[in-house]
N, CA, C and O atoms as a GROMACS GRO file, in nm:
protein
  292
    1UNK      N    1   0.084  -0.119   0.000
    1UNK     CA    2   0.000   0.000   0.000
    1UNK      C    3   0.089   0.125   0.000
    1UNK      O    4   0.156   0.146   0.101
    2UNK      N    5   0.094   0.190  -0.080
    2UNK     CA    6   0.165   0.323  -0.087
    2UNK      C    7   0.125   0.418  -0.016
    2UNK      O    8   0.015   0.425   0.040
    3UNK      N    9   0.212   0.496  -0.013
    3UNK     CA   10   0.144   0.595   0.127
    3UNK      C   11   0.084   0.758   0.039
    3UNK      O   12   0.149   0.836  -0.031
    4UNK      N   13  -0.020   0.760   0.069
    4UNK     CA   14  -0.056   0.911  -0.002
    4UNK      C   15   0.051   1.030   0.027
    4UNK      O   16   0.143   1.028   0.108
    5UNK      N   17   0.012   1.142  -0.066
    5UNK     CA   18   0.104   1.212   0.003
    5UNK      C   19  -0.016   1.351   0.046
    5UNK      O   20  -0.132   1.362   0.006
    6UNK      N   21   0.028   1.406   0.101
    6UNK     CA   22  -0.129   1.542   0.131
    6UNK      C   23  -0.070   1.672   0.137
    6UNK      O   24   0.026   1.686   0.213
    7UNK      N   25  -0.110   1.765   0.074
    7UNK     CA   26  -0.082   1.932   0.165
    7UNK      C   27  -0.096   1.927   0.332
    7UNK      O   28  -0.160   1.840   0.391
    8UNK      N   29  -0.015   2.050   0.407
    8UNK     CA   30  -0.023   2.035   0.485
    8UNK      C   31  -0.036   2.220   0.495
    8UNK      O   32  -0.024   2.317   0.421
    9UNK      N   33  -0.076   2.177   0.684
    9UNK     CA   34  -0.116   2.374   0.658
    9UNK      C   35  -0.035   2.433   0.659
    9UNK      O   36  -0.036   2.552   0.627
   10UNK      N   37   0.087   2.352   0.706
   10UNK     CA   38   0.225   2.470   0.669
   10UNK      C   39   0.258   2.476   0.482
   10UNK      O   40   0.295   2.573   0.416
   11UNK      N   41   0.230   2.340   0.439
   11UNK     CA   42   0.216   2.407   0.299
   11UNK      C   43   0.173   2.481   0.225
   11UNK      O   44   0.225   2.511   0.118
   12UNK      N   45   0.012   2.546   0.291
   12UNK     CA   46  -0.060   2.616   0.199
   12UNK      C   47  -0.048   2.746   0.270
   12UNK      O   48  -0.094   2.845   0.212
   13UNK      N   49   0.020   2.763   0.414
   13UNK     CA   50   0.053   2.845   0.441
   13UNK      C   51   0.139   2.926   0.349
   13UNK      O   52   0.110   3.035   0.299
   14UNK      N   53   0.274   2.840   0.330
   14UNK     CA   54   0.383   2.887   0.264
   14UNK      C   55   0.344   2.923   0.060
   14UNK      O   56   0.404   2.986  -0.027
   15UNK      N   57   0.242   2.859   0.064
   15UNK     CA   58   0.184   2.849  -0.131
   15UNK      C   59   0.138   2.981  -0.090
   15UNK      O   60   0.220   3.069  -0.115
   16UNK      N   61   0.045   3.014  -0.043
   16UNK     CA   62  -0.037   3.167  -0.052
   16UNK      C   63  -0.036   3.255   0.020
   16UNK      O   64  -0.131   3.331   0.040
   17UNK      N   65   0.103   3.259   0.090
   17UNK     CA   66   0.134   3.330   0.169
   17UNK      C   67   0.055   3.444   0.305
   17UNK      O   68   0.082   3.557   0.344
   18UNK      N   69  -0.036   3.353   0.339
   18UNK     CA   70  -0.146   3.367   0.432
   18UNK      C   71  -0.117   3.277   0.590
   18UNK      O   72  -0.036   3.190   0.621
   19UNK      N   73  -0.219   3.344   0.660
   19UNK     CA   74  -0.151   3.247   0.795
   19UNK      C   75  -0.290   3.109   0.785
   19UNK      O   76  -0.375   3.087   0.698
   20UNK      N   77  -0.262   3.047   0.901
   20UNK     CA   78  -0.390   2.930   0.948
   20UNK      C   79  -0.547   2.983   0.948
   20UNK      O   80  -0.636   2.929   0.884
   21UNK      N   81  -0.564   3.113   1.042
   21UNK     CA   82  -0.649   3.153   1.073
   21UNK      C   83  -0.705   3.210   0.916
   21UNK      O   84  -0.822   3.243   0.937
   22UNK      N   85  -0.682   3.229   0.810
   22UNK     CA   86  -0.680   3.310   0.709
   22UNK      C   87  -0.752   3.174   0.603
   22UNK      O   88  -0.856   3.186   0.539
   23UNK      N   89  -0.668   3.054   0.607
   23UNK     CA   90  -0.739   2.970   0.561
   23UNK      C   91  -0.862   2.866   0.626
   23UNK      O   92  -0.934   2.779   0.578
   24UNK      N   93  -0.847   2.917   0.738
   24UNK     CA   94  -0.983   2.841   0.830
   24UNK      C   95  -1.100   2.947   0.761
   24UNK      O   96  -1.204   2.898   0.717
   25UNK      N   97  -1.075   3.104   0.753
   25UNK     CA   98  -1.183   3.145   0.710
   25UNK      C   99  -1.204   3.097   0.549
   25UNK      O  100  -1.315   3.048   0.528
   26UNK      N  101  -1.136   3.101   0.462
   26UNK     CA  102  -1.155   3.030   0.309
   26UNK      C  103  -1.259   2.909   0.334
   26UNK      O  104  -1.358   2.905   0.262
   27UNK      N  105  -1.245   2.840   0.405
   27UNK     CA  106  -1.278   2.726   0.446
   27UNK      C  107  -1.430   2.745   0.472
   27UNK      O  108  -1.507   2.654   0.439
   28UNK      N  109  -1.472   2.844   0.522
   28UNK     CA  110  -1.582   2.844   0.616
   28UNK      C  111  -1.693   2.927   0.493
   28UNK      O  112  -1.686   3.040   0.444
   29UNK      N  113  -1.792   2.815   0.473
   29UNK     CA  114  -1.829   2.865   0.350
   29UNK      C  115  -1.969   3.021   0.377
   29UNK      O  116  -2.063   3.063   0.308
   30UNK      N  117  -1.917   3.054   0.494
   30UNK     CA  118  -1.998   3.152   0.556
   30UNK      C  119  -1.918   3.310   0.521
   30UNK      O  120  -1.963   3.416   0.477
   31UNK      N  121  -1.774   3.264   0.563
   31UNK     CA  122  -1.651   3.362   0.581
   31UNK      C  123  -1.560   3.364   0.432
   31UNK      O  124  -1.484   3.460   0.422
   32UNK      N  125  -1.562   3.308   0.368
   32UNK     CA  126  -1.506   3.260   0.261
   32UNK      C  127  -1.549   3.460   0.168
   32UNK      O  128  -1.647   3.535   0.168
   33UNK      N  129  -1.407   3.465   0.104
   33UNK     CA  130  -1.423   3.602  -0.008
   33UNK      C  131  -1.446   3.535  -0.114
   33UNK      O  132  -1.509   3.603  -0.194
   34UNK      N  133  -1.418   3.411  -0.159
   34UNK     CA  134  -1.459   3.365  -0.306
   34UNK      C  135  -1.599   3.302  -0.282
   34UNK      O  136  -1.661   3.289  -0.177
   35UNK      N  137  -1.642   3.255  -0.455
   35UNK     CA  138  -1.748   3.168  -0.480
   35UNK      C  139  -1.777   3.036  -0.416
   35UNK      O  140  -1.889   2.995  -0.387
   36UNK      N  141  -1.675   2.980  -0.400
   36UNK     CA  142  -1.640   2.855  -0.352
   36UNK      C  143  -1.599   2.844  -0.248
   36UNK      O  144  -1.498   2.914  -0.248
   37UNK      N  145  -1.617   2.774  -0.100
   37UNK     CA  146  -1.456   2.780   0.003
   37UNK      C  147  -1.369   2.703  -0.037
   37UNK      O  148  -1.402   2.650  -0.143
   38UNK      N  149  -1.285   2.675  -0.004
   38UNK     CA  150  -1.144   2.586  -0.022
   38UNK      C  151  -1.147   2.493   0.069
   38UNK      O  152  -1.128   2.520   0.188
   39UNK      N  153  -1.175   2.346   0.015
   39UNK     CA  154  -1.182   2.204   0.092
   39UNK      C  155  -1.102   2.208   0.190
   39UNK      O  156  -0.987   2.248   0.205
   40UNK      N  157  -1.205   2.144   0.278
   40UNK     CA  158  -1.184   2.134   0.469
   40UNK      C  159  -1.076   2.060   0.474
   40UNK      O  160  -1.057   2.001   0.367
   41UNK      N  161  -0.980   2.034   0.572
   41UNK     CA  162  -0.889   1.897   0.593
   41UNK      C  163  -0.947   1.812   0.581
   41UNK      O  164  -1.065   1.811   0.615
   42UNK      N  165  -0.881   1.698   0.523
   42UNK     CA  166  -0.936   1.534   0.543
   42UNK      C  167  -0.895   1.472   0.684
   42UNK      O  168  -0.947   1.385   0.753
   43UNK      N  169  -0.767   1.560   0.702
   43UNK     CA  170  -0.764   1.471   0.874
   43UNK      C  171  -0.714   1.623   0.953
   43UNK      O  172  -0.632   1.702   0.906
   44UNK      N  173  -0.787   1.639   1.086
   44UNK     CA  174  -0.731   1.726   1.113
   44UNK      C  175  -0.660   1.661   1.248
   44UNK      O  176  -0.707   1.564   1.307
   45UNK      N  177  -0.538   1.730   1.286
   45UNK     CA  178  -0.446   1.701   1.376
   45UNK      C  179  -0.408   1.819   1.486
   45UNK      O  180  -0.340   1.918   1.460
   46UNK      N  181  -0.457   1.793   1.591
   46UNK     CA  182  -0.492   1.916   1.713
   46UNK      C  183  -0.326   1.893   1.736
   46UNK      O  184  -0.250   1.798   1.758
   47UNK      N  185  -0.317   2.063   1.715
   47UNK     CA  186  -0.152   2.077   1.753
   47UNK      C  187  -0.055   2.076   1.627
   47UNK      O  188   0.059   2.124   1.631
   48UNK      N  189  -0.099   2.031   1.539
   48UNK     CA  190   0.051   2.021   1.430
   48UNK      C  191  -0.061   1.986   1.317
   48UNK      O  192  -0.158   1.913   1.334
   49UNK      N  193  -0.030   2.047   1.209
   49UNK     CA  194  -0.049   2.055   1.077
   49UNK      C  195  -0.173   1.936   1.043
   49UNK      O  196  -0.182   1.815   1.060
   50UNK      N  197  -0.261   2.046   0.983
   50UNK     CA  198  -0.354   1.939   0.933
   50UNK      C  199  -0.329   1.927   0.781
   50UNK      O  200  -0.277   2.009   0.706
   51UNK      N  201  -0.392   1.775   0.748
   51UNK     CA  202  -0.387   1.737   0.617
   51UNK      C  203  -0.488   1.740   0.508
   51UNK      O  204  -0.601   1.706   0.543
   52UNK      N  205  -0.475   1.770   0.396
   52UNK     CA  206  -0.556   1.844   0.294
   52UNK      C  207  -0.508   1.804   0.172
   52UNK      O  208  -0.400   1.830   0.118
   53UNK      N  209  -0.633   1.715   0.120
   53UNK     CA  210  -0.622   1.607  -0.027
   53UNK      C  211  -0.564   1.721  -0.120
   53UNK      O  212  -0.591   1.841  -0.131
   54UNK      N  213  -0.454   1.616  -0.196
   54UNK     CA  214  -0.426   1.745  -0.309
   54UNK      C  215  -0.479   1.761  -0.400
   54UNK      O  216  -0.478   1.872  -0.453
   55UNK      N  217  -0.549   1.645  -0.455
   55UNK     CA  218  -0.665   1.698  -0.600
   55UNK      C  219  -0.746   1.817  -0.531
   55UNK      O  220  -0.689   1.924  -0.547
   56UNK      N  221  -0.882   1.826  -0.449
   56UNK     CA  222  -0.928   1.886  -0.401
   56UNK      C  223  -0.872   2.034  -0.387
   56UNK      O  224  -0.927   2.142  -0.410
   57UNK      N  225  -0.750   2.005  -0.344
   57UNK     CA  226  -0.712   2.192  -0.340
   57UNK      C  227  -0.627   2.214  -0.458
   57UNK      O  228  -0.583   2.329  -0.466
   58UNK      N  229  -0.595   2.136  -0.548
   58UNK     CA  230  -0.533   2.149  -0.697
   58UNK      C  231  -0.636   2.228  -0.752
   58UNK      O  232  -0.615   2.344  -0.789
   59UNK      N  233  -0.774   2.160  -0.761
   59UNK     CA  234  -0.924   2.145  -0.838
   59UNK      C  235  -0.928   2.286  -0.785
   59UNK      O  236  -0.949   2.362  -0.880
   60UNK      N  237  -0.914   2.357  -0.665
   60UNK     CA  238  -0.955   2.440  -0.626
   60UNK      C  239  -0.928   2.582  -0.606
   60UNK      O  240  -0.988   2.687  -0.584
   61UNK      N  241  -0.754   2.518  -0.633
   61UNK     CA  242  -0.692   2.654  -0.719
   61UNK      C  243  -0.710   2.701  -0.834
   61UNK      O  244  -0.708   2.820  -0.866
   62UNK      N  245  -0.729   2.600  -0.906
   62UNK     CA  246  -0.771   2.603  -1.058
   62UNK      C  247  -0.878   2.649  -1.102
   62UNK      O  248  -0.890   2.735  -1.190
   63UNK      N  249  -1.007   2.564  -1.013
   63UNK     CA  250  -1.162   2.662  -1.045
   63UNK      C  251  -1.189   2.798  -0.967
   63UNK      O  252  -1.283   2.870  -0.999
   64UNK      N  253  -1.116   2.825  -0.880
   64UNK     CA  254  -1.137   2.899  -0.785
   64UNK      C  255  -1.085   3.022  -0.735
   64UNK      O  256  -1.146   3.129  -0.728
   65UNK      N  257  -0.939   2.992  -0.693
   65UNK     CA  258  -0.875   3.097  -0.638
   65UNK      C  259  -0.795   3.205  -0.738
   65UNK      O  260  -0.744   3.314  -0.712
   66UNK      N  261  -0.807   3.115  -0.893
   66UNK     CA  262  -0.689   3.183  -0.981
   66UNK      C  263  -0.784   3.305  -1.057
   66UNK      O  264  -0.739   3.410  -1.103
   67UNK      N  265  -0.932   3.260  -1.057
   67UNK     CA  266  -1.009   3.347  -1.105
   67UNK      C  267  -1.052   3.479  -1.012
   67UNK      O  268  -1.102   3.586  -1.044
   68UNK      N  269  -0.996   3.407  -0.841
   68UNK     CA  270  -1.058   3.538  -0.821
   68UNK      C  271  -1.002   3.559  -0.657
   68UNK      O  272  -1.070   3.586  -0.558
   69UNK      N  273  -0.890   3.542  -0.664
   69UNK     CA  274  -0.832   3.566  -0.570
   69UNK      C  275  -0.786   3.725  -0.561
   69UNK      O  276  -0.699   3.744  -0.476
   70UNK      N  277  -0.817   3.806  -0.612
   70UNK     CA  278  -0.812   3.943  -0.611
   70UNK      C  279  -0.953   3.976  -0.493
   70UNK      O  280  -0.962   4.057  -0.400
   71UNK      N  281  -1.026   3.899  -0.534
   71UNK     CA  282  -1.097   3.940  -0.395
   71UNK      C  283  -1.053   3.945  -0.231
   71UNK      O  284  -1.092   4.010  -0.134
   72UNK      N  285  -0.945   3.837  -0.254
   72UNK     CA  286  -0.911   3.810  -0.067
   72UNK      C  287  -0.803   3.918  -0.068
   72UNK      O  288  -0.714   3.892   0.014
   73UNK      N  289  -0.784   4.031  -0.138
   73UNK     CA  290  -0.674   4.106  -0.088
   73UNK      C  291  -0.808   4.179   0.050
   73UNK      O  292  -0.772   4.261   0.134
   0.00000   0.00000   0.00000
């Protein structure tokens, strides 16, 4: 069984140069500046980096953030 590999929040920290709290709101399809929020963790880990499928946030840069990420300034 191969081992997946996942984003982590220090990765998407460091991709969009935003903090945790910044992508918990993306997330929150209440708080969210785009059309879409940006998929929840698949596992979250109290204390250290949660994990986040990479199709899902690939899919989601692609439909999502590239069109309109001028909004989250």
């Amino acid at each position: 069984m191969a081992l997946q590999q996942y984003y982590t929040t220090s990765d998407l920290i460091k991709t969009f140069g935003v903090t945790s709290r910044t992508l918990n709101r993306w997330s929150n399809p209440n708080a969210t500046p785009f059309c879409k929020p940006m998929p929840k963790p698949i596992r979250v880990v109290r204390g250290s980096d949660n994990r986040y499928n990479p199709s899902e946030i690939d899919d989601w840069v692609k439909t999502t953030y590239e069109k309109t990420s001028h909004l989250a300034a």
